[in-house]
Phi, psi and omega in degrees: 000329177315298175309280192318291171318306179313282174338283191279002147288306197316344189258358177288269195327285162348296182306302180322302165318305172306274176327346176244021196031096168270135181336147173302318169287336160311307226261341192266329178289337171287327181280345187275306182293337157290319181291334188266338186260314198278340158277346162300329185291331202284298187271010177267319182275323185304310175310316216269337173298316149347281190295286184271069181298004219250353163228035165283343165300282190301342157283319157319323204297291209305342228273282189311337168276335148303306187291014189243037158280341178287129213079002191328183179246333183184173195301304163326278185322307213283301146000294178253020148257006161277332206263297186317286171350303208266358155280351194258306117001282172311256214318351188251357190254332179310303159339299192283296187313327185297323188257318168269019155273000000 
């Protein structure tokens, strides 16, 4: 859950860069900090797909609804993939707790 919150702030910010075009050494260094948070994510679903199979939907769901903040079209769109994100996030830890209690 950790990995997914890092991820999807960097990538709120990132995104944030883009949209106000923020220098090119800004924006590649935020993009270098996404490539690195996004690698973080990879072994948190995959262990809990593992550990758990009865939430590997729902750790995909959450992993890919971050990642799908990358583009927005403007400040409204990113807002509400961030909102999706951190729902989606919510619905996996609601979940987790539910099975693994």
């Amino acid at each position: 859950m950790a990995a997914l919150a890092a991820h999807r702030r960097t990538m709120y910010a990132r995104e944030r860069l883009r949209l106000a075009d923020a220098p090119e050494d800004i924006a590649a260094e935020a993009r270098s900090e996404g490539h690195r948070t996004r690698g973080e994510i990879t072994a948190p679903v995959v262990t809990l797909a593992i550990i758990a199979p009865a939430l590997a939907d729902l750790a995909t769901n959450a992993e890919h609804a971050t990642y799908a903040m990358r583009g927005a079209a403007d400040q409204a769109a990113l807002d509400k993939d961030r909102t999706a994100a951190t729902a989606a996030a919510s619905a996996l830890v609601t979940d987790a707790a539910e099975h693994l209690a």
